[in-house]
C-alpha positions as CSV (number, residue, x, y, z in Angstrom):
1,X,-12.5,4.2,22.3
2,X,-9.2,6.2,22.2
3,X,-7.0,4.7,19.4
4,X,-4.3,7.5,20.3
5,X,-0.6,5.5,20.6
6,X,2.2,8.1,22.0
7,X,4.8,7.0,19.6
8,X,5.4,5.5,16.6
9,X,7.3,3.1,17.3
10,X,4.9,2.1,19.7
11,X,2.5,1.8,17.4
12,X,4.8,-0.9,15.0
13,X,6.1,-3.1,18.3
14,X,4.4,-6.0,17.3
15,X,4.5,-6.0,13.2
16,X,7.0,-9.6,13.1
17,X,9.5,-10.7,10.5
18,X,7.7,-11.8,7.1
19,X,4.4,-9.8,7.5
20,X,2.5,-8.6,4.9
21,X,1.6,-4.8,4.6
22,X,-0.7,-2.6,2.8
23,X,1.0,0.9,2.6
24,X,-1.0,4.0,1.7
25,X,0.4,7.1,-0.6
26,X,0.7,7.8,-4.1
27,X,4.2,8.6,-5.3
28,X,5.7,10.1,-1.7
29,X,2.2,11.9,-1.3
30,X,0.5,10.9,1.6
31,X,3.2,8.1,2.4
32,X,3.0,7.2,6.3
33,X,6.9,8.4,6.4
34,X,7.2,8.1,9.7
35,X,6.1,4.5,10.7
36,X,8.2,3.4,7.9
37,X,11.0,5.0,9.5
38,X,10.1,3.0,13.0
39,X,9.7,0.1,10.9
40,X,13.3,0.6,9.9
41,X,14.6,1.4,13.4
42,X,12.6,-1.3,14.8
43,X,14.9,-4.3,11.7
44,X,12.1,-5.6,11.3
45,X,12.6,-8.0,7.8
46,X,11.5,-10.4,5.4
47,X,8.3,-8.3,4.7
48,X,5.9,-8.1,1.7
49,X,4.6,-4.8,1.1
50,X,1.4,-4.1,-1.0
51,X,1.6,-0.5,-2.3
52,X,0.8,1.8,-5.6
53,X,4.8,2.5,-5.9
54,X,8.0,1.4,-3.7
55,X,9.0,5.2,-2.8
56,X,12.4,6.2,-4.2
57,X,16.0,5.6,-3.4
58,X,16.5,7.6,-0.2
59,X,12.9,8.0,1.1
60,X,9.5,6.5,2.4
61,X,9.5,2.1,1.2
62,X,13.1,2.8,-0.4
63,X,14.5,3.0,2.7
64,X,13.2,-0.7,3.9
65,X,14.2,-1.8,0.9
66,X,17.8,-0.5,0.2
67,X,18.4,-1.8,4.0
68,X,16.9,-5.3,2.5
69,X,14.0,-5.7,5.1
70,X,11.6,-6.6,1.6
71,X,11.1,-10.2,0.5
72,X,8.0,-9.1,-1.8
73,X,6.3,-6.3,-3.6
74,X,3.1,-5.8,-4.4
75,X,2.7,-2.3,-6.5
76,X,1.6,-0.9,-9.8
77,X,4.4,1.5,-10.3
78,X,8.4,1.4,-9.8
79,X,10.0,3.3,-12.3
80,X,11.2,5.7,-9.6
81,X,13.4,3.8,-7.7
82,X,16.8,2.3,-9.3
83,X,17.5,-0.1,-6.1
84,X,13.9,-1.4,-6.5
85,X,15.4,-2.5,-10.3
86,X,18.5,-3.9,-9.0
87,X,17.1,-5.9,-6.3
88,X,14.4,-7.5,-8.8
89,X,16.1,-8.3,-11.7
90,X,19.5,-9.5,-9.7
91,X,16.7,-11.7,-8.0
92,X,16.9,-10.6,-4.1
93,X,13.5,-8.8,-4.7
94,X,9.4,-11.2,-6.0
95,X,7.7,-8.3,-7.5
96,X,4.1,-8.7,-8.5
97,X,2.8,-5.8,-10.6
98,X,-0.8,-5.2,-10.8
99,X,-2.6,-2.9,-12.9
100,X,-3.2,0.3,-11.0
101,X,-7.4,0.2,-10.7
102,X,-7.2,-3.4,-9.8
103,X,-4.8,-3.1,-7.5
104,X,-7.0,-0.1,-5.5
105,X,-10.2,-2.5,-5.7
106,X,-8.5,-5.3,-4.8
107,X,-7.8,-3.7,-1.4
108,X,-10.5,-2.6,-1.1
109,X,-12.6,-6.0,-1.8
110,X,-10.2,-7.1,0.8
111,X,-11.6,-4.6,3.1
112,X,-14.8,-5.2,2.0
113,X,-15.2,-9.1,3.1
114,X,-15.2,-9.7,-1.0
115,X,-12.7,-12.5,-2.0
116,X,-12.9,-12.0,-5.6
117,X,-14.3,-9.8,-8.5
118,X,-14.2,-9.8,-12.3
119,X,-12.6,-7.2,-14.3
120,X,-11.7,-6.3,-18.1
121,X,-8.6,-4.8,-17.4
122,X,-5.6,-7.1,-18.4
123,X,-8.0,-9.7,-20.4
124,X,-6.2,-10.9,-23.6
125,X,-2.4,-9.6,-21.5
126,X,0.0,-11.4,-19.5
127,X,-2.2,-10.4,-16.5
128,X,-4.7,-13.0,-16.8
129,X,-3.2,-15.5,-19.0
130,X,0.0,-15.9,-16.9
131,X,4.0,-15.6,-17.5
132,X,4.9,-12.5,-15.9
133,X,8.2,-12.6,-14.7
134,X,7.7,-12.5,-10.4
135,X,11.2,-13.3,-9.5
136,X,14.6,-13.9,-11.6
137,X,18.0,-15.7,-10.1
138,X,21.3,-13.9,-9.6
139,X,22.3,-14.8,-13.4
140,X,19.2,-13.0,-14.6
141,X,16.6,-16.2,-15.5
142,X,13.2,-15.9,-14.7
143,X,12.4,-18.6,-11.9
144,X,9.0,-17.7,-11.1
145,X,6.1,-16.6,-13.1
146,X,2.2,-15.3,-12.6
147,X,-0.2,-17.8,-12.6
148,X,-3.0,-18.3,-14.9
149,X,-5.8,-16.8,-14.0
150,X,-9.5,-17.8,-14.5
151,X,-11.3,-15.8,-17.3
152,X,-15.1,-16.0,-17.6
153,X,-17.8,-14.2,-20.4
154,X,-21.0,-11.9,-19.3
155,X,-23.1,-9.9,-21.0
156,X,-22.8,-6.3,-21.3
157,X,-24.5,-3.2,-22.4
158,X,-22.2,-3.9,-25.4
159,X,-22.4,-7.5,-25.7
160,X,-20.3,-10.2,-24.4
161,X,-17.0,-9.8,-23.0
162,X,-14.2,-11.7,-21.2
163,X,-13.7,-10.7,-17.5
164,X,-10.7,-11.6,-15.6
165,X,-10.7,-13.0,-11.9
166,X,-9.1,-11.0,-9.5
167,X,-8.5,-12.0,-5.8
168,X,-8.7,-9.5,-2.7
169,X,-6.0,-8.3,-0.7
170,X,-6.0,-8.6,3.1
171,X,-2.6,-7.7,5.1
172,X,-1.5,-8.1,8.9
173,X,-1.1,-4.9,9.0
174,X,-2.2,-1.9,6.8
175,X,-0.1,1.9,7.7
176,X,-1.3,5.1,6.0
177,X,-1.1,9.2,6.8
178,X,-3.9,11.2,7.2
179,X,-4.2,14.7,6.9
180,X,-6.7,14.6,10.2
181,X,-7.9,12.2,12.6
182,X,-9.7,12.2,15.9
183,X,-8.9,10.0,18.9
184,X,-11.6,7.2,17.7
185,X,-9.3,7.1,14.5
186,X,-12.0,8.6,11.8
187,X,-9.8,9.9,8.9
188,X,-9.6,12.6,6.1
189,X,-7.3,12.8,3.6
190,X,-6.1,15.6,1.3
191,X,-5.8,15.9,-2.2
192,X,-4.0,12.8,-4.1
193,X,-3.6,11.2,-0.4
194,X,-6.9,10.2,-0.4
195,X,-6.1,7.9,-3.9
196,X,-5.0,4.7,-1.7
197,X,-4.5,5.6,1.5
198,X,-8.3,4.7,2.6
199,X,-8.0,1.5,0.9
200,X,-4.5,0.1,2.4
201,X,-6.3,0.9,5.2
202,X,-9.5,-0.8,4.6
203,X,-7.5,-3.7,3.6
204,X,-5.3,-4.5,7.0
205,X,-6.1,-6.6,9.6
206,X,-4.6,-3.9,12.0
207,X,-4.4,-0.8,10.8
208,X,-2.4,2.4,12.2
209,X,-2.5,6.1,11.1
210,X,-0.3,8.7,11.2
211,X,-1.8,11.9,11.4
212,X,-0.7,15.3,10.7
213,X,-2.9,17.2,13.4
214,X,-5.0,15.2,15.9
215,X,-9.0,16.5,16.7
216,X,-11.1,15.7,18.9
217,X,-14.1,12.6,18.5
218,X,-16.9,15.2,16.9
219,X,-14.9,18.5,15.4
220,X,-14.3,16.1,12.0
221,X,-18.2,16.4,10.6
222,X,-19.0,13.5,9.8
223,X,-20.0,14.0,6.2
224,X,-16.0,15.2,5.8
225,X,-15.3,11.4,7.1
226,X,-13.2,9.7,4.0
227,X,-12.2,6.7,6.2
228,X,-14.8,5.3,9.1
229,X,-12.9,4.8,12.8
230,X,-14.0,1.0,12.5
231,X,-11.0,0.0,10.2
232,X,-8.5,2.0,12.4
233,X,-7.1,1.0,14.9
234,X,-4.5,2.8,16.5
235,X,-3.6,6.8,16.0
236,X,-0.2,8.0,16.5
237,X,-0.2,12.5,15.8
238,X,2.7,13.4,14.6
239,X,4.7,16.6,15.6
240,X,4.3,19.7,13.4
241,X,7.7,18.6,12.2
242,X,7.3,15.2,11.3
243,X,3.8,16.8,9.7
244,X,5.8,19.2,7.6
245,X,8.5,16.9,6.4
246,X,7.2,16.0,3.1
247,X,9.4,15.0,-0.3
248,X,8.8,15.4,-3.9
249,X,9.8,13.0,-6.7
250,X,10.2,15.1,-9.3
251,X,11.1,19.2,-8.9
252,X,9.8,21.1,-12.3
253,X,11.6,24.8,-11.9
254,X,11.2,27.3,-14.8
């Protein structure tokens, strides 16, 4: 089946107001830039994004957000991003930070068919025994908190330990960047693309890839397959511009 969409914007017409996505990339790497920019042309609001960070002030999830098309934020790390901090502690912003290991399995549980799992990380923390601060008013007051969550003892090689329950994320949508795709939307990813890209993409319901150079079904072998055609769904290649249009966060120069 060709998955191959002509445009991006195309390939977002029928993502609504209030959806939920998964968004691949770590930091800006691997960030699917330009269906977040047809996101933004398209004004489509009121969304909750699930996504390791929120981008930064003038690129990739910053951009929906300092235009106020985010309700909610799902992520493990924000500390790049000064709107993102505005928005949430003046209270237009629900953020839900996860741990950064449970947030990758709990996409991909999602993408899995798993509703749940156990894990030690956040036992004996706010993470599993509730009170983190989701959303504040305008005068700065917490107004909504994380829940409790259910906490359960199994053995281990090293005894018993507590085990925290986690629940899977599945999104209407998931929208990552490959590095290469073929026209039945099987995927590779380079480098630190690869760290959640795959699993936002596991996770959505529909899921569309950008890719930087387009192949034919059979030139990707498939032992170099990091992301199956079966959880894509539509394939929009990108011009060797868009392709080479990548940002850093942080320029070291000696």
């Amino acid at each position: 089946m060709d998955k191959v969409i002509s445009s991006a914007a195309e390939a977002v017409a029928d993502i609504p107001n209030g959806a939920t996505l998964t968004v691949g990339g770590f930091g800006l790497c691997g960030i699917p830039s330009v269906l977040i920019n047809a996101l933004l042309e398209a004004g489509v609001t009121d969304l909750e994004v699930v996504s390791n960070n929120a981008g930064v002030d003038d690129w990739g999830l910053g951009l929906l957000l300092g235009a106020g098309r985010l309700r909610r934020v799902v992520a493990s790390y924000v500390g790049e991003n000064k709107e993102f901090a505005r928005q949430y502690l003046s209270g237009d912003l629900e953020v839900e930070l996860t741990p950064q290991g449970t947030l990758a399995e709990r996409m991909r549980a999602g993408g899995s068919g798993i509703a749940a799992f156990y894990t030690r990380t956040g036992v004996g923390t706010q993470v599993a025994q509730g009170g983190l601060p989701w959303k504040y008013d305008d005068a700065g007051n917490v107004i909504k908190t994380s829940p409790e969550k259910p906490v359960m003892t199994f053995e281990t090689p090293d005894g018993e330990k507590e085990f925290v329950l986690e629940e899977a994320i599945v999104a209407d949508f998931g929208i990552v960047r490959a590095w290469k795709g073929d026209r039945h939307g099987n995927l590779v990813f380079k480098d630190s693309a690869r760290n959640f890209n795959p699993l936002a993409a596991m996770a959505g319901q529909v899921t569309i890839a950008e890719v930087e150079e387009l192949v034919e079904p059979g030139e990707i072998p498939p032992n170099d397959v990091h992301l199956p055609g079966v959880y894509v769904h539509r394939v929009v290649p990108l011009t060797p511009e868009q392709a080479a249009d990548k940002r850093i966060e942080k320029r070291t120069v000696r």
